[in-house]
C-alpha positions in Angstrom: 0.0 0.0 0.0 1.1 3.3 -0.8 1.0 6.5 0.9 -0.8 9.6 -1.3 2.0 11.7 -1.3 4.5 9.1 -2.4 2.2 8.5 -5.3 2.3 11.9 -6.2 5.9 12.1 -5.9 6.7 9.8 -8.9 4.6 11.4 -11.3 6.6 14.4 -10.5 9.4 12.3 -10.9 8.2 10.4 -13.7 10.4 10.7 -16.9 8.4 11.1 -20.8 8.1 8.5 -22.7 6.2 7.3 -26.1 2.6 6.2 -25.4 1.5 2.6 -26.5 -1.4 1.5 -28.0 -3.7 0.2 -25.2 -7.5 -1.3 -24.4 -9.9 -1.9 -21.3 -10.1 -5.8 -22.1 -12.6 -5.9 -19.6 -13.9 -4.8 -16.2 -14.4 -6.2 -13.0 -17.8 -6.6 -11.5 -16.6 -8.4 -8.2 -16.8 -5.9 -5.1 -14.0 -7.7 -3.5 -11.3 -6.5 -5.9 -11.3 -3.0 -4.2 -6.9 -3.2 -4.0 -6.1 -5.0 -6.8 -2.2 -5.5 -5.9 -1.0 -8.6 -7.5 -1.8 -10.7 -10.9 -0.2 -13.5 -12.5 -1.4 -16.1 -15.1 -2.3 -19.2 -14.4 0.1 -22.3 -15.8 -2.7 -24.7 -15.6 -6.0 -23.2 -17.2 -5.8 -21.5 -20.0 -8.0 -17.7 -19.7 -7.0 -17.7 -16.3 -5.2 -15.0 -14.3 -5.3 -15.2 -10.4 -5.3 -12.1 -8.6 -4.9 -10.9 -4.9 -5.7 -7.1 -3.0 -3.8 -5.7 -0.7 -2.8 -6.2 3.0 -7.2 -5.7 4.3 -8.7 -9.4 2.7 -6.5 -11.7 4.2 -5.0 -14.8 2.7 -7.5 -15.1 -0.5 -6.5 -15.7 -4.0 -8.9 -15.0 -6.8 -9.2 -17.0 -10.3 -10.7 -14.5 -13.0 -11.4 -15.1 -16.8 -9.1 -13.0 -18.9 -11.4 -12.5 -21.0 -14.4 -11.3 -19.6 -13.2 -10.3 -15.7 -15.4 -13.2 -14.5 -14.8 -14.4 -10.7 -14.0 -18.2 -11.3 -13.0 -19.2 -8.3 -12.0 -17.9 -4.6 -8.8 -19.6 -3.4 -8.4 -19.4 0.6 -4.3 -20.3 1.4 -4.4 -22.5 4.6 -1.7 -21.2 7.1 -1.2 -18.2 5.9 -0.8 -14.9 7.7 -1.4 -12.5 5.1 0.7 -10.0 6.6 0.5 -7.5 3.9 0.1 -9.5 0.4 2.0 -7.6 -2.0 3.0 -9.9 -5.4 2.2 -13.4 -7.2 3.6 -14.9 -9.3 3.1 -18.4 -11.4 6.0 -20.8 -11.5 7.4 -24.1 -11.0 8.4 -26.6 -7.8 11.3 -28.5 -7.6 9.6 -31.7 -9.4 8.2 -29.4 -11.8 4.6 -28.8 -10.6 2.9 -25.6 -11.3 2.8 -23.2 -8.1 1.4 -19.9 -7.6 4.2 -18.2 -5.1 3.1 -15.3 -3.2 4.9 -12.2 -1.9 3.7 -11.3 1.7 6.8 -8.7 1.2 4.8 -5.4 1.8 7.2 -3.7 4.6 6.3 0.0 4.5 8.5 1.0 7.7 11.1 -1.0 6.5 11.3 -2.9 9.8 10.0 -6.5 9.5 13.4 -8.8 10.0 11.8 -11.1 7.7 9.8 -11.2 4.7 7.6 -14.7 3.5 7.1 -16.4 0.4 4.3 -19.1 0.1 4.2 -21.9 -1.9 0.5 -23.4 -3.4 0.3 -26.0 -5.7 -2.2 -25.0 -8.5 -5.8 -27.1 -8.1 -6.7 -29.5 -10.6 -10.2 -28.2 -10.6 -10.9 -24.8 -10.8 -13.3 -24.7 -7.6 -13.8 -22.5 -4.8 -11.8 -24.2 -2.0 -8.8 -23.8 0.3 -5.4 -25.2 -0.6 -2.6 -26.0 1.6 0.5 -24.0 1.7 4.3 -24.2 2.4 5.4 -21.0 4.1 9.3 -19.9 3.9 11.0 -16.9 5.3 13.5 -14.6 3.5 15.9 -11.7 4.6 17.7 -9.3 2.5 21.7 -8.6 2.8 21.7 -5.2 4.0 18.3 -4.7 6.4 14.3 -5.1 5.9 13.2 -3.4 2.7 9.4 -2.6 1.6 8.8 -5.2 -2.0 5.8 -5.5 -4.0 7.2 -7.5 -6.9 8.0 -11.5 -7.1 9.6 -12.8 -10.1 9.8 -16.0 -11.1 11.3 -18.6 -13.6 7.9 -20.5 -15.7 10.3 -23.1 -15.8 12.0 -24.0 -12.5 11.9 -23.4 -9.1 13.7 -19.4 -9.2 12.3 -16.7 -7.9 13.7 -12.9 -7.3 12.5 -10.1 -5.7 12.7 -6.0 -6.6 12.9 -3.9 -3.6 10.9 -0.9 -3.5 12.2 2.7 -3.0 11.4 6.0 -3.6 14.9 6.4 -5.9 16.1 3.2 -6.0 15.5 -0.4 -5.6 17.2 -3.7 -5.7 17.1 -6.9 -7.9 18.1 -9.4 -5.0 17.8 -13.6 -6.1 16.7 -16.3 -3.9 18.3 -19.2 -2.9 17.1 -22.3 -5.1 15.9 -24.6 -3.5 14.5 -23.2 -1.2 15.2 -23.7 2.9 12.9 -22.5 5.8 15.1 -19.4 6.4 17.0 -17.9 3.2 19.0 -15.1 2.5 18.6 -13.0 -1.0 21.7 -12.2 -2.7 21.7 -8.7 -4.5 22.3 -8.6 -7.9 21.9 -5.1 -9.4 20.3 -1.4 -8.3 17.1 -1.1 -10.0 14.6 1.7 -10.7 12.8 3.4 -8.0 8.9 2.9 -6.5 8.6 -0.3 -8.7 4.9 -2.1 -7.8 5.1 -5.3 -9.9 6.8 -7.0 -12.2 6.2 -10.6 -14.1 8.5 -13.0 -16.2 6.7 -13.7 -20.0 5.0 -17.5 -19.9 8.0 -18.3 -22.6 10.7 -17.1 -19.9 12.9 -15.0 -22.7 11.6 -11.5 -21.1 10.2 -9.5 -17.4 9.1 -6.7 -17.3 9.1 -4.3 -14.3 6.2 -1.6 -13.7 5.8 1.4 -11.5 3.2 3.8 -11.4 3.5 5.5 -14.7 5.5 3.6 -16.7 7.3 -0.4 -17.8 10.4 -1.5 -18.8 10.9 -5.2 -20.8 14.1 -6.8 -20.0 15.3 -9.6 -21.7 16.2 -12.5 -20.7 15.9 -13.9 -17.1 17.1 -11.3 -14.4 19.2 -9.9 -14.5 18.4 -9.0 -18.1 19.2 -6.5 -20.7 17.0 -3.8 -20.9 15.2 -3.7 -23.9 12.4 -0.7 -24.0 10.8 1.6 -21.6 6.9 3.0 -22.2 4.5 4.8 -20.2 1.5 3.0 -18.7 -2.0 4.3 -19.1 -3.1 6.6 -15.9 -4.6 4.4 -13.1 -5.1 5.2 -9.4 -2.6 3.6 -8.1 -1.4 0.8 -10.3 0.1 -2.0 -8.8 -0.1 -5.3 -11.0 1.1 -6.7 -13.7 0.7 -9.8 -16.0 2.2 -11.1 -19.8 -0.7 -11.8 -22.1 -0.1 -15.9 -22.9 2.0 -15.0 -26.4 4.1 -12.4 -24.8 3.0 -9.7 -27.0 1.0 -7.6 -24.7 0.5 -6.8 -21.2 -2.2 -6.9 -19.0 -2.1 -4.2 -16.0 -4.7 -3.4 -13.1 -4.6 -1.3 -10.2 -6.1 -0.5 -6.9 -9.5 1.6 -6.9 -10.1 0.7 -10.3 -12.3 -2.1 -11.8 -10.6 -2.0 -15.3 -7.9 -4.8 -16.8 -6.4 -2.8 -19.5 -4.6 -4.4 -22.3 -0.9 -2.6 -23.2 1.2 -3.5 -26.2 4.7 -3.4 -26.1 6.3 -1.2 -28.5 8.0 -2.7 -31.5 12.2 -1.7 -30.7 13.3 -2.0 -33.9 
């Protein structure tokens, strides 16, 4: 969650950039998605992103249509304290099972000594229902750090994490596999008040968002940068997803009902 004046800090900051070609794909009729924080596509069902709002619903996932915005399915994570939910993301386990990882990583004091990751198998039916969980905790090298984006590999058991910060951030990696208690290892000095980010279901690009505007990396992170574009206005947008052939994204934010469509700008 983000304090007003921080938000209208980086549009002050907020550097000019070419605007993309963009569409409301479709809108949300479900009251519940009041802080839409995090959103990730599903592995397992095709159409289907999951979804999650901010640190006031506890430890619910949401399955939704692509499509259409249609509530599918409501997905309660058993032992879970939903500290402040802040990312998801759609990966692999170590046998190669498709998991939805999420980021209880909000921190906005910057004074938790831990952050937690937790692991859920995807269901095989697409059901309301509540899944177990496998809860891990994670510390940075330096000291605690505010997050709201989890990356991670469609293709193996990786995940990284980008710090938030009003003028910086950090691209720290996780310890695969991972143990009950893991420290990150920081890679690189990102970008500052990033809110999301997502790796493309082929694994050849991320992308990393903040309020006003993406950059598409390619490769796995640490990548090489490959375009920066500004975002549509939103509220206060803090999610991000790849459409399934990696042209497009698909970006949502909280106070805000609509899933817009972005396409990413042709470099060349």
């Amino acid at each position: 969650m983000c304090v007003l004046a921080l938000v209208l800090a980086s549009f002050v900051l907020a550097p000019s950039h070419a605007a993309p070609t963009w569409k409301v794909q479709c809108t949300f009729s479900d009251k519940r998605f009041t802080e839409i924080s995090g959103l990730t596509r599903s592995l397992n069902f095709p159409g289907v992103l999951y979804l999650h709002n901010d640190s006031s619903d506890g430890p619910n996932v949401y399955a939704v249509s692509e499509s259409n915005c249609r509530t599918l399915a409501t997905l309660r994570i058993q032992g879970s304290r939903a500290r402040d939910f802040e990312a998801i993301a759609s990966g692999r386990d170590a046998q190669g099972r498709a998991v939805i990882w999420v980021g209880d990583l909000g921190d906005n004091l910057d004074s938790w000594p831990y952050v937690e990751i937790i692991r859920v198998r995807e269901p095989k039916v697409l059901k309301s229902q509540t899944l177990d969980s496998r809860t891990v905790r994670v510390t940075y090298p330096d000291r605690p750090h505010n997050a709201e984006t989890l990356l991670a590999s469609p293709t193996q058991a990786q995940l990284w994490i980008v710090t938030k910060q009003l003028a910086n951030g950090s691209l720290v990696k996780l310890p695969s596999p991972l143990r009950k208690m893991n420290v990150a290892s920081r890679i690189q000095v990102e970008g500052g008040l990033i809110t999301d980010g997502a790796v493309s279901p082929q694994g050849d690009r991320y992308v990393l968002r903040t309020y006003f505007d993406a950059t598409v990396y390619r490769g796995l992170p640490p990548g090489r940068e490959e375009v920066t574009f500004d975002l549509p206005g939103q509220y206060q947008g803090e999610a991000v997803t790849w459409t399934a052939d990696g042209k497009a994204l698909l970006i949502a934010s909280e106070q805000d009902a609509r899933l817009l469509r972005v396409e990413i700008p042709h470099t060349g």
